[in-house]
N, CA, C and O atoms as CSV, one atom per row, in Angstrom:
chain,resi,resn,atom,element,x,y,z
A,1,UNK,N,N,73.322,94.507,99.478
A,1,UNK,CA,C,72.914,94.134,100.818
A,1,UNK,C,C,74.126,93.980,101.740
A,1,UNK,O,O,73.979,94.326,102.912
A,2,UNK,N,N,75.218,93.535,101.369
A,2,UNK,CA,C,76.054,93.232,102.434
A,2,UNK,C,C,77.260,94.296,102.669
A,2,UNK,O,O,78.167,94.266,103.501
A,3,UNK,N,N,76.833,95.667,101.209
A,3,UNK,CA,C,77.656,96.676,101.848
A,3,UNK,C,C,76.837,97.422,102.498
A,3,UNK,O,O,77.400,98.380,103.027
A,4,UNK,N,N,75.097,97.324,102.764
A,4,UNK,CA,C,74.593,97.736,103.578
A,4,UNK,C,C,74.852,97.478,104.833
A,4,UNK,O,O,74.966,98.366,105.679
A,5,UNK,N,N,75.007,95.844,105.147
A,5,UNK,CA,C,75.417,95.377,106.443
A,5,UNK,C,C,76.271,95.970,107.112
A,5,UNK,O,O,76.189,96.621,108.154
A,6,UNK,N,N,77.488,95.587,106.152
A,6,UNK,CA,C,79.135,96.509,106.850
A,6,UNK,C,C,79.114,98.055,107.119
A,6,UNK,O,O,79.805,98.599,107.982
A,7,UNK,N,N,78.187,98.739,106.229
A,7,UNK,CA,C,77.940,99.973,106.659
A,7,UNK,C,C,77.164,100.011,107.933
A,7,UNK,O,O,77.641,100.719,108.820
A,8,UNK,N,N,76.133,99.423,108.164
A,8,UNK,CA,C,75.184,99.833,109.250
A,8,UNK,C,C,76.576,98.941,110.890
A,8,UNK,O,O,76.546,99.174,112.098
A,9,UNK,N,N,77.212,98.314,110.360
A,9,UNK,CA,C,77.938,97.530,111.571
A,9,UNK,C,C,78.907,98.709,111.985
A,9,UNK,O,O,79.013,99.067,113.158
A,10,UNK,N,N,79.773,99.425,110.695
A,10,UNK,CA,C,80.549,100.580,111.002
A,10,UNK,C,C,79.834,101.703,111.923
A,10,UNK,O,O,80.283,102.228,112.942
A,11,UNK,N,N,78.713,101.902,111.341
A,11,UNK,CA,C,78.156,102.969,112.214
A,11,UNK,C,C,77.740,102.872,113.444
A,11,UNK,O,O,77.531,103.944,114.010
A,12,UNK,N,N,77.528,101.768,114.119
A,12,UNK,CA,C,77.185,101.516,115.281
A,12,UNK,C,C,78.492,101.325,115.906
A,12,UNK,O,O,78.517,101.547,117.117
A,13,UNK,N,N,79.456,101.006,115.414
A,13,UNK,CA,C,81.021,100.875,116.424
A,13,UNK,C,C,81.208,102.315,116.339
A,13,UNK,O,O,81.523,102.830,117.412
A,14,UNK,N,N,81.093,103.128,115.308
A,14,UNK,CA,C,81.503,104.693,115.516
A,14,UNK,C,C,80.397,105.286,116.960
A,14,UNK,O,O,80.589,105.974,117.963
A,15,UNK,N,N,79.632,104.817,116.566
A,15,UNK,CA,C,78.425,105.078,117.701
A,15,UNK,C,C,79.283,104.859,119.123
A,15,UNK,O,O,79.671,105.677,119.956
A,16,UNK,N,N,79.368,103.889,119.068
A,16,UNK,CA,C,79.917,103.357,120.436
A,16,UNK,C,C,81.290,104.114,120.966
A,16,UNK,O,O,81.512,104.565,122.090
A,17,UNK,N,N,82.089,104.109,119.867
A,17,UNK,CA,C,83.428,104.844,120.296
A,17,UNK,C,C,82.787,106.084,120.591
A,17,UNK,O,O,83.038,106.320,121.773
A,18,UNK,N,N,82.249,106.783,120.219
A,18,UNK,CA,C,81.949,108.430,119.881
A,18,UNK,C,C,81.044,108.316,121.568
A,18,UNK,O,O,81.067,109.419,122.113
A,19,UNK,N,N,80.532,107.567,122.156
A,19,UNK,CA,C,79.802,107.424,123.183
A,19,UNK,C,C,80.779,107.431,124.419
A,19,UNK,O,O,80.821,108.382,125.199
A,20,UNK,N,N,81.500,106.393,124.534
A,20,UNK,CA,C,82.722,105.959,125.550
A,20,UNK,C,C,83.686,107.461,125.340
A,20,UNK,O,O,84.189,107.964,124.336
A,21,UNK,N,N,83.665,107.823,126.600
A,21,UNK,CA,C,84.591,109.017,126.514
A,21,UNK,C,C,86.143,108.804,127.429
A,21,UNK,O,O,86.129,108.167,128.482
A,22,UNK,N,N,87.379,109.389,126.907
A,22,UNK,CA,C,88.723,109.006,127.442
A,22,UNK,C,C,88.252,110.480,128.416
A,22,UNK,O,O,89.165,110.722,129.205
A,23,UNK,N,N,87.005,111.563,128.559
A,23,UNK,CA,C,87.477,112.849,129.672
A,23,UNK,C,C,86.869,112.693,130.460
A,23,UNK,O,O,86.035,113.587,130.598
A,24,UNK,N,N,86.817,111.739,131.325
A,24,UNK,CA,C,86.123,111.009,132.937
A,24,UNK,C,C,87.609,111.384,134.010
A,24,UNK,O,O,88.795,111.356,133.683
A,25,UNK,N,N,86.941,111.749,135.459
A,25,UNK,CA,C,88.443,111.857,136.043
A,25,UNK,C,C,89.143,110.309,136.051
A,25,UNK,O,O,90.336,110.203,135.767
A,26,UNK,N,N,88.585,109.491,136.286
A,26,UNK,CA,C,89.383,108.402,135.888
A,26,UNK,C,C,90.333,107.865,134.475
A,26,UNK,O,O,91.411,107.368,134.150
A,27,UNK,N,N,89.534,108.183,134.150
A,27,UNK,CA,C,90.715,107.821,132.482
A,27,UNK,C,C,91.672,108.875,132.606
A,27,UNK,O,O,92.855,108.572,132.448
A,28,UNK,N,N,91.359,110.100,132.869
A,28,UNK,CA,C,92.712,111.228,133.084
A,28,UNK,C,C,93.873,110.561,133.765
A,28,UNK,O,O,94.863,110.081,133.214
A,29,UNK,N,N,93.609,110.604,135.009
A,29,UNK,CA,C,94.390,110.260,136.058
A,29,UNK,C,C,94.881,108.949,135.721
A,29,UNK,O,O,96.072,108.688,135.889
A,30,UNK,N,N,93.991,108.011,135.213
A,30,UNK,CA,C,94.991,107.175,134.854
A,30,UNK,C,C,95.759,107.480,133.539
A,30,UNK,O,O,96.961,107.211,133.519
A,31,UNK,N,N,95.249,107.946,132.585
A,31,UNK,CA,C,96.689,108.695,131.505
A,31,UNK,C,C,97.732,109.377,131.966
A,31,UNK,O,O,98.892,109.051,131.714
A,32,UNK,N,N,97.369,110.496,132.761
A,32,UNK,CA,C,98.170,111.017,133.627
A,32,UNK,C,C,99.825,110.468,134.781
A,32,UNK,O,O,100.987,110.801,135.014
A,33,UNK,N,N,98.574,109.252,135.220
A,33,UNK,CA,C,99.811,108.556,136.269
A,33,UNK,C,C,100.651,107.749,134.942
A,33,UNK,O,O,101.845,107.996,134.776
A,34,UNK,N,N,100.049,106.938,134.181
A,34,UNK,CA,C,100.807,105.874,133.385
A,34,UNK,C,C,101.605,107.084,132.565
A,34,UNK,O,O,102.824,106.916,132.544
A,35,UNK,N,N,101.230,108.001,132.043
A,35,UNK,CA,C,102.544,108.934,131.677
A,35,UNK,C,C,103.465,109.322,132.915
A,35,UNK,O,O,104.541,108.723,132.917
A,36,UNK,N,N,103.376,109.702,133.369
A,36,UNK,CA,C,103.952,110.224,134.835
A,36,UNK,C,C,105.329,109.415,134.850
A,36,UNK,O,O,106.459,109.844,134.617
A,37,UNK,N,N,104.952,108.226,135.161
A,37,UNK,CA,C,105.621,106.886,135.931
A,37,UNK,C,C,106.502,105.973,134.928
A,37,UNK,O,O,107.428,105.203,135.181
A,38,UNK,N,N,105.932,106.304,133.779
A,38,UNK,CA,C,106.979,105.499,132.843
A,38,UNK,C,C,107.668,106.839,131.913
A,38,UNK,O,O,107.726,106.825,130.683
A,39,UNK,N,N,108.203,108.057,132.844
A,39,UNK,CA,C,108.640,109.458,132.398
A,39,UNK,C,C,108.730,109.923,130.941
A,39,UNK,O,O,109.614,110.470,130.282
A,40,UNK,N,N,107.367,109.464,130.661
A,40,UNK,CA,C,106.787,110.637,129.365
A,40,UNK,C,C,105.716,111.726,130.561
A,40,UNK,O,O,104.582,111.782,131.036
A,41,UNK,N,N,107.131,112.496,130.575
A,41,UNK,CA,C,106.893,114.024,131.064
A,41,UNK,C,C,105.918,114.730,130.398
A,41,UNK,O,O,104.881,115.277,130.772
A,42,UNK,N,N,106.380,114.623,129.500
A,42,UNK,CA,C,105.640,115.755,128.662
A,42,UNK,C,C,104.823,115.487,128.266
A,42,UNK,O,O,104.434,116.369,127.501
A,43,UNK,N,N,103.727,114.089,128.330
A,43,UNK,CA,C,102.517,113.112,127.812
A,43,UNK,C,C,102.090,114.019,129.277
A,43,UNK,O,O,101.325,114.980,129.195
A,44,UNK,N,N,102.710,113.560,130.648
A,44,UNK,CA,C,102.077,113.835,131.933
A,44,UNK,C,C,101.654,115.380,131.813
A,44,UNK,O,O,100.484,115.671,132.064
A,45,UNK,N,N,102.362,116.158,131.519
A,45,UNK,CA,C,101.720,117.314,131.840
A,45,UNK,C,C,100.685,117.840,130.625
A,45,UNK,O,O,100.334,119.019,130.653
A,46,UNK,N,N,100.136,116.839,129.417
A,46,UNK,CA,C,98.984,117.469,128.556
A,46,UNK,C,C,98.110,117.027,129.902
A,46,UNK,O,O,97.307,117.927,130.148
A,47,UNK,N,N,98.012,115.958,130.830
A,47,UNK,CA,C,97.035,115.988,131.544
A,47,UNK,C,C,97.020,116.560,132.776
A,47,UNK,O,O,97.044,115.753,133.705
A,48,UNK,N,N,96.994,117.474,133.002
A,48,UNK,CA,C,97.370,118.340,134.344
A,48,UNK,C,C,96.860,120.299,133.836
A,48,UNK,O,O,96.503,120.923,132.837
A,49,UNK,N,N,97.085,120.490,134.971
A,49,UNK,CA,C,96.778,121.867,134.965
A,49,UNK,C,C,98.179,122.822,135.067
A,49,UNK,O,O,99.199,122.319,135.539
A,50,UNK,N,N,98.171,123.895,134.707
A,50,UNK,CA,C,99.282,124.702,134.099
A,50,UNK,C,C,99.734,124.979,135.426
A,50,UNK,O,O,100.932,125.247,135.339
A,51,UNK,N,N,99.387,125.037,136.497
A,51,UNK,CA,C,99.926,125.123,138.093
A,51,UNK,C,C,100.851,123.555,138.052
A,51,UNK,O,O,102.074,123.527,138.192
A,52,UNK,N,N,100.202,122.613,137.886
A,52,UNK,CA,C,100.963,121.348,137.806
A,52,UNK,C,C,101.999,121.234,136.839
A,52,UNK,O,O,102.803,120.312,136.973
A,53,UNK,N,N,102.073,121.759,136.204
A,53,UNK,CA,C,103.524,121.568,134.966
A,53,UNK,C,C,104.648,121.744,135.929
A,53,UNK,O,O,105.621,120.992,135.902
A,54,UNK,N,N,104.518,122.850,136.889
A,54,UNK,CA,C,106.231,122.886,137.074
A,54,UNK,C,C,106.486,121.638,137.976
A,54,UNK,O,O,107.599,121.126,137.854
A,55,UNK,N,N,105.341,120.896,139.143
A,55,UNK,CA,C,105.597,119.381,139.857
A,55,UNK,C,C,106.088,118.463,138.851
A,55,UNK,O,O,106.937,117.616,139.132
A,56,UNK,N,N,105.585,118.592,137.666
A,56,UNK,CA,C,105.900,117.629,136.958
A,56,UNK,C,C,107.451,117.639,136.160
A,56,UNK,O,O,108.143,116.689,135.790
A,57,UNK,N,N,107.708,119.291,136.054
A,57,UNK,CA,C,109.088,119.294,135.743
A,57,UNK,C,C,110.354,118.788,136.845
A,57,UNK,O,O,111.486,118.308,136.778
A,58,UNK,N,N,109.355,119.237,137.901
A,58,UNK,CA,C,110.760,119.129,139.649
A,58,UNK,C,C,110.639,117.425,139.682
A,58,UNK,O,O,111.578,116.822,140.203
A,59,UNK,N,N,109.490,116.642,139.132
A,59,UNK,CA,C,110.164,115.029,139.152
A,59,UNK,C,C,110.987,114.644,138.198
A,59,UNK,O,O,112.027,114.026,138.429
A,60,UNK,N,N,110.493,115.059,136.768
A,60,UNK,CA,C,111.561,115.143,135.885
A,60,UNK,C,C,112.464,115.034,135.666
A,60,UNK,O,O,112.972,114.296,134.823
A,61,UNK,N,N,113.333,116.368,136.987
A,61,UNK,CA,C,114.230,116.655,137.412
A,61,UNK,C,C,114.933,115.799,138.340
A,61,UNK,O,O,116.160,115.779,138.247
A,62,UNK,N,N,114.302,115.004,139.324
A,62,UNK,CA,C,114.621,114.452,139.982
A,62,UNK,C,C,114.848,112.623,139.549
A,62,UNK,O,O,115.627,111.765,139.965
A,63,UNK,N,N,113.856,112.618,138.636
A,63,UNK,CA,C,113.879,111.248,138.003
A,63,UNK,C,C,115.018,110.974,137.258
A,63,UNK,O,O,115.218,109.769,137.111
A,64,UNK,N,N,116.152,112.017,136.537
A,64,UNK,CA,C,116.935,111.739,135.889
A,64,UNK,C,C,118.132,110.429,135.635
A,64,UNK,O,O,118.756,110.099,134.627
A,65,UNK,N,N,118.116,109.920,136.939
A,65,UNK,CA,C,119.297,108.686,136.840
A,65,UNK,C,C,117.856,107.677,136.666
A,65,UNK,O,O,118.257,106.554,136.361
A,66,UNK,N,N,116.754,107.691,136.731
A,66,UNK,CA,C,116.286,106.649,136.611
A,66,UNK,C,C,114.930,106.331,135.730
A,66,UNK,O,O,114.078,105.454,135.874
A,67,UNK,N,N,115.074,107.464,134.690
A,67,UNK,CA,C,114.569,107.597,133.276
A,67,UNK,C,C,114.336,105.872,132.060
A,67,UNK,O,O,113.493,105.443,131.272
A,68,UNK,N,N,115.350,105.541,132.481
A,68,UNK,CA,C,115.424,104.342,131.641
A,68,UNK,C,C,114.517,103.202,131.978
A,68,UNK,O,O,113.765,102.513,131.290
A,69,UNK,N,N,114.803,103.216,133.184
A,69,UNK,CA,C,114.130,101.899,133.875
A,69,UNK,C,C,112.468,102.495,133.869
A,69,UNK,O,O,111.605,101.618,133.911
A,70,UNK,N,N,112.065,103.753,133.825
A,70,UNK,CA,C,110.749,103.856,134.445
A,70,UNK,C,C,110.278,104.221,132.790
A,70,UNK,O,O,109.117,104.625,132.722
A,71,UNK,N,N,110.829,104.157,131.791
A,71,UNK,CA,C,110.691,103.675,130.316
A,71,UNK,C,C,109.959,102.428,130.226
A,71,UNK,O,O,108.827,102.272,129.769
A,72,UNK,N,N,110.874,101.407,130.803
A,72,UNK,CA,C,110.225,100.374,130.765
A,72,UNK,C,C,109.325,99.454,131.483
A,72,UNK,O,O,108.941,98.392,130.991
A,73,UNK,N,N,108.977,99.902,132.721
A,73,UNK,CA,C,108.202,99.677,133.555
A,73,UNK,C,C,106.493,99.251,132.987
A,73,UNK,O,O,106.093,99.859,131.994
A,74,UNK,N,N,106.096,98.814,133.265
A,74,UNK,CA,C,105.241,98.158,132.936
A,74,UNK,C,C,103.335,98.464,134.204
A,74,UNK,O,O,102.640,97.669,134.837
A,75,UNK,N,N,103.248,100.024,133.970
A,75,UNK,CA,C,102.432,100.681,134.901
A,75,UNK,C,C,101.124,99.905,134.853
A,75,UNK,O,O,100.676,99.764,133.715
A,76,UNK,N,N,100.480,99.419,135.754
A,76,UNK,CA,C,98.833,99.445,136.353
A,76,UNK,C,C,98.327,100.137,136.900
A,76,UNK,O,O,98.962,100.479,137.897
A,77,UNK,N,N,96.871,100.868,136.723
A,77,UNK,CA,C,96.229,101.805,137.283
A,77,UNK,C,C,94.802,101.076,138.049
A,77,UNK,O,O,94.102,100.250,137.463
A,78,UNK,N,N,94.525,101.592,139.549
A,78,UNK,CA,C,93.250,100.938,139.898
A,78,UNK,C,C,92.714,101.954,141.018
A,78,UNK,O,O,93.058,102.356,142.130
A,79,UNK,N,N,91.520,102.168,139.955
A,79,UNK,CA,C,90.773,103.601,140.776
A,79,UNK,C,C,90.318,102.767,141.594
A,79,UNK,O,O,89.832,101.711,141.188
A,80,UNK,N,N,90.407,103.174,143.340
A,80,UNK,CA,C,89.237,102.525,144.749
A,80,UNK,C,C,88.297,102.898,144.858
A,80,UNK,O,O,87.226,102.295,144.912
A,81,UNK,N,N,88.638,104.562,144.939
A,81,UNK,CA,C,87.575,104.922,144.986
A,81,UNK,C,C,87.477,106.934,144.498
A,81,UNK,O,O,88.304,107.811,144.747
A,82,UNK,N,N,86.397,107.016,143.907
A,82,UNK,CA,C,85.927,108.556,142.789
A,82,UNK,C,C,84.898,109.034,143.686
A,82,UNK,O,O,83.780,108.573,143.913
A,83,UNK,N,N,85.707,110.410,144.319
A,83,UNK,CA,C,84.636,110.929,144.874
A,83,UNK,C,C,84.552,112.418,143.977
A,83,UNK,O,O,85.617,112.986,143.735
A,84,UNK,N,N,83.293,113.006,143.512
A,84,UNK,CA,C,82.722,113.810,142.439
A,84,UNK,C,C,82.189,114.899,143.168
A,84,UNK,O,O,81.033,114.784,143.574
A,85,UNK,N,N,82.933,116.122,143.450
A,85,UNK,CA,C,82.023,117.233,144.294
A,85,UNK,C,C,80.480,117.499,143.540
A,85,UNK,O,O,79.993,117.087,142.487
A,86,UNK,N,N,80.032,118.303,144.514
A,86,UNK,CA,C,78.509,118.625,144.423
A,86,UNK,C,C,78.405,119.311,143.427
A,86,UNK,O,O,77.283,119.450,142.941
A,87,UNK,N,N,79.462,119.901,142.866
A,87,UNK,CA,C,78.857,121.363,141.717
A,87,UNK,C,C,79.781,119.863,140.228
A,87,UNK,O,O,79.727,120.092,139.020
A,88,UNK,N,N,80.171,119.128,140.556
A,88,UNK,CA,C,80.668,118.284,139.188
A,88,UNK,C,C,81.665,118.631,138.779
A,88,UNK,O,O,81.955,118.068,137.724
A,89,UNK,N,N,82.776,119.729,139.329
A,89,UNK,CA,C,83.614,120.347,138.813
A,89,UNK,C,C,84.934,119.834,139.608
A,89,UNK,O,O,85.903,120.325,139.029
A,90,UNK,N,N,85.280,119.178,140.515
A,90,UNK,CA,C,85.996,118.606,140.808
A,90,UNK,C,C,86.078,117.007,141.174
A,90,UNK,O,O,85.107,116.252,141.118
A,91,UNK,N,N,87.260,116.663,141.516
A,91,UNK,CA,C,86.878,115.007,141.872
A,91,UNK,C,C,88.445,114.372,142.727
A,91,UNK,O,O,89.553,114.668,142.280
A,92,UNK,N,N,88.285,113.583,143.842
A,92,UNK,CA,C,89.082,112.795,144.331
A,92,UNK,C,C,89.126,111.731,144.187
A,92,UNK,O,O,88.162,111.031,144.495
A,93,UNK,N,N,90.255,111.210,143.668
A,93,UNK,CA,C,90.334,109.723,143.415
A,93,UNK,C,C,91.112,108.824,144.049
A,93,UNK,O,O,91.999,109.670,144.163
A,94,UNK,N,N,91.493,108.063,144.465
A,94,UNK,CA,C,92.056,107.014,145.098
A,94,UNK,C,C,92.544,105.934,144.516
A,94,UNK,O,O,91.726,105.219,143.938
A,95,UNK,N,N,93.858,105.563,144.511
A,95,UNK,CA,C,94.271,104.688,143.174
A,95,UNK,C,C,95.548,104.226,143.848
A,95,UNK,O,O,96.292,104.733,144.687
A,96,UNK,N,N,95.529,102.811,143.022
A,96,UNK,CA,C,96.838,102.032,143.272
A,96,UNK,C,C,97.837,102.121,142.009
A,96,UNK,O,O,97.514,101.700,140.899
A,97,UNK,N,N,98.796,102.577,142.229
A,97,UNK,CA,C,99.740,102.616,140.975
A,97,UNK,C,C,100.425,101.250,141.448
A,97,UNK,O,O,100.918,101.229,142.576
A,98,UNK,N,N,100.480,100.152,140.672
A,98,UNK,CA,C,101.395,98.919,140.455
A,98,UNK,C,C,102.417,98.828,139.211
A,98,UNK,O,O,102.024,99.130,138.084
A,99,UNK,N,N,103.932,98.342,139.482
A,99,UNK,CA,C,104.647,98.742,138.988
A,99,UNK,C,C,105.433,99.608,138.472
A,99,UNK,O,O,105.866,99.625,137.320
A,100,UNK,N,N,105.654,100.428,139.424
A,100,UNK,CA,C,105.928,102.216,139.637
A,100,UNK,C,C,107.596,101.733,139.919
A,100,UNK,O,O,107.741,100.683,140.545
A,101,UNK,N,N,108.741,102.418,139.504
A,101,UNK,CA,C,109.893,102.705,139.988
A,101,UNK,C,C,110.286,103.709,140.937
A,101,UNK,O,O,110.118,104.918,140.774
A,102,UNK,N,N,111.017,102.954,142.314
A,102,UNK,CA,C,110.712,103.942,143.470
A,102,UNK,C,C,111.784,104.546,143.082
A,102,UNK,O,O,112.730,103.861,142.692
A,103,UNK,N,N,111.884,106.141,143.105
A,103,UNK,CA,C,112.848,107.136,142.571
A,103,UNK,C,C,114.215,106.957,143.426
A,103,UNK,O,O,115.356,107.073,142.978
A,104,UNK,N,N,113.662,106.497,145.406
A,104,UNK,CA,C,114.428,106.612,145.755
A,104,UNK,C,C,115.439,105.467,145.631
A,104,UNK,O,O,116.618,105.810,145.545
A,105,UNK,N,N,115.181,104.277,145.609
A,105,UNK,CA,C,115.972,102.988,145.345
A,105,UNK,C,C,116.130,102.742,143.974
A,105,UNK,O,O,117.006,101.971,143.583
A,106,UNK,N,N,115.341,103.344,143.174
A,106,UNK,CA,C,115.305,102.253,141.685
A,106,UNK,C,C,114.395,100.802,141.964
A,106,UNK,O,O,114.122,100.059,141.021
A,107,UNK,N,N,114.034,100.549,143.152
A,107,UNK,CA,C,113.116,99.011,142.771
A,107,UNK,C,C,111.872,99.461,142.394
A,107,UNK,O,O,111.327,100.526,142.683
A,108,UNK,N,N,111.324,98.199,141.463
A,108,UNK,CA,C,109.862,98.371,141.397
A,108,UNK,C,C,109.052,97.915,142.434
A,108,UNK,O,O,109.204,96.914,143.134
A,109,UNK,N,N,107.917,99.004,142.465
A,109,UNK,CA,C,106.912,98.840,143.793
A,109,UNK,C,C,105.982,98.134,143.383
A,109,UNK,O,O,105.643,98.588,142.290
A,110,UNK,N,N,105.106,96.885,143.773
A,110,UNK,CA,C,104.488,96.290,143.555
A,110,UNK,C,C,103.430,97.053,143.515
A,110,UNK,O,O,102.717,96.956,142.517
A,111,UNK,N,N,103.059,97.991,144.571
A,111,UNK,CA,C,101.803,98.658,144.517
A,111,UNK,C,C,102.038,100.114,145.810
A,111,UNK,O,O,102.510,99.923,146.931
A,112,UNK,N,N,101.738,101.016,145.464
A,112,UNK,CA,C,101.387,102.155,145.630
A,112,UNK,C,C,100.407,103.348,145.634
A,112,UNK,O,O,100.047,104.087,144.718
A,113,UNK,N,N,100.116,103.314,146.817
A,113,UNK,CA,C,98.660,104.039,147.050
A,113,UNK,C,C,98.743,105.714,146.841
A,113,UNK,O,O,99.449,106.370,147.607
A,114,UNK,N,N,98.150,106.219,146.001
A,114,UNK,CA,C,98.149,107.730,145.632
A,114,UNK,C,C,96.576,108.053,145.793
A,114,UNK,O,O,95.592,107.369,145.509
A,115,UNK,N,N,96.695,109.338,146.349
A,115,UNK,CA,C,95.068,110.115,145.988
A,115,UNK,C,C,95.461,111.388,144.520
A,115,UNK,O,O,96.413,112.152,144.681
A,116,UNK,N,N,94.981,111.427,143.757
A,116,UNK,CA,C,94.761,112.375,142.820
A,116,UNK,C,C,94.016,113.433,142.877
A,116,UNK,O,O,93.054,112.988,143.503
A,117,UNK,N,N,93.734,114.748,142.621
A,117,UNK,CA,C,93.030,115.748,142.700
A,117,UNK,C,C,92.845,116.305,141.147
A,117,UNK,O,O,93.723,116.618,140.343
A,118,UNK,N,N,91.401,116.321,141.002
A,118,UNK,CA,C,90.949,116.584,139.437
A,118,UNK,C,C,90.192,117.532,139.849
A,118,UNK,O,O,89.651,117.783,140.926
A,119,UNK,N,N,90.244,118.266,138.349
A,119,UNK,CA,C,89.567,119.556,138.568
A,119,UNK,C,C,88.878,119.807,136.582
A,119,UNK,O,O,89.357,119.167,135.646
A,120,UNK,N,N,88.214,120.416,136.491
A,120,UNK,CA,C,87.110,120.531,135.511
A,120,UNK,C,C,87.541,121.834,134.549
A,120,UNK,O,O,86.944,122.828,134.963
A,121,UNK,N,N,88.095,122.036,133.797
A,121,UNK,CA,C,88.476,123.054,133.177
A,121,UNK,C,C,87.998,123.557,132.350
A,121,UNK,O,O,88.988,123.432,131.630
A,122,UNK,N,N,87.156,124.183,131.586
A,122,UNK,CA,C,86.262,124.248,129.936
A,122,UNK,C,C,86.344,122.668,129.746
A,122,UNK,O,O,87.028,122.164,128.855
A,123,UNK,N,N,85.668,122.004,130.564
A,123,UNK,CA,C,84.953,121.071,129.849
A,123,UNK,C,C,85.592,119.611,130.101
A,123,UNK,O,O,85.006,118.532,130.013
A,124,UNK,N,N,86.963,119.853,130.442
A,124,UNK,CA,C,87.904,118.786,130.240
A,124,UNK,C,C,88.598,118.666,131.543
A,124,UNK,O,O,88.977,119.698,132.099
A,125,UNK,N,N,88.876,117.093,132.279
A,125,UNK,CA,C,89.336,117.227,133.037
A,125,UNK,C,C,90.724,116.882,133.521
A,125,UNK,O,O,91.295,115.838,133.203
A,126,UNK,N,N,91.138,117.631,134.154
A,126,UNK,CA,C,92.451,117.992,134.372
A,126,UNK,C,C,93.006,117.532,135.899
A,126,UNK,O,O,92.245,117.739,136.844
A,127,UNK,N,N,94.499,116.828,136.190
A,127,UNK,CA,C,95.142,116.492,137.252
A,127,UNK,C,C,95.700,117.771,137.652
A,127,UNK,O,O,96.189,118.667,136.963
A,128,UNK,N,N,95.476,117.647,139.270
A,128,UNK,CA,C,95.617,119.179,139.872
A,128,UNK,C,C,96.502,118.702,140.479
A,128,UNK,O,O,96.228,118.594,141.674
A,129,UNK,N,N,97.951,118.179,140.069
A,129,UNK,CA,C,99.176,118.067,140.846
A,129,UNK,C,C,99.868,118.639,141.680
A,129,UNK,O,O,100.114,119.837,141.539
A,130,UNK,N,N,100.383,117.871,142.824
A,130,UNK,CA,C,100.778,118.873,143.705
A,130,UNK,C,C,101.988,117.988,144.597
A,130,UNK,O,O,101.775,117.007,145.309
A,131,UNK,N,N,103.056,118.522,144.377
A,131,UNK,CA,C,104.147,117.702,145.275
A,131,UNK,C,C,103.674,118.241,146.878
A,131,UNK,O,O,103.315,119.292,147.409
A,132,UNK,N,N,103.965,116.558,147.336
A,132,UNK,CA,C,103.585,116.608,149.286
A,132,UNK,C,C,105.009,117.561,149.378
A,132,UNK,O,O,105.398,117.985,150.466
């Protein structure tokens, strides 16, 4: 009976995980930015689109004296607001990055307002990066 229990308790948490999905444009974008910002480059661009790899290399590039510090930075993500086009295949998001290292000073920014652009790829969704 009570390895029935623990079995039937396992299967309902698998249930649950297997339900909750990390490929919402929000969970992207926020994997996306929290890689981004604490320069795991190369975490940032599994979430992005193959047009976005090279933005993500030119910060890279540019982030170099200040790699260390944005290591340790300590990122918050807060979607405002998810807007979901009509066909489901794209999405705008609106988000506060807190605790971001400003590239140009080195201080940390308390908070920083970004819009994101997601886009729907076979299935999975993807940050459509784009340097202003």
């Amino acid at each position: 009976m009570r390895k029935l229990k623990a079995f039937m308790l396992f299967a309902i948490v698998l249930f649950i995980a297997a339900c909750s999905s990390s490929n919402t444009p929000e969970s992207v974008a926020e994997s996306f930015s929290k890689a981004l910002y604490t320069a795991n480059f190369d975490g940032a661009k599994s979430y992005c689109t193959e047009d976005s790899k090279q933005a993500v290399d030119f910060v890279a590039a540019f982030a170099t004296e200040k790699v260390a510090d944005m290591k340790k930075a300590d990122i918050k993500f807060l979607a405002k607001d998810v807007k979901l086009s009509e066909d489901g295949n794209s999405a705008t998001i609106d988000a506060v990055i807190m605790g971001a290292i400003d590239l140009k000073d080195g201080e940390v920014q308390d908070s920083t307002n970004t819009k994101l652009h997601m886009v729907k790829q076979d299935e999975k969704w993807l940050v459509d990066f784009k340097l202003k």
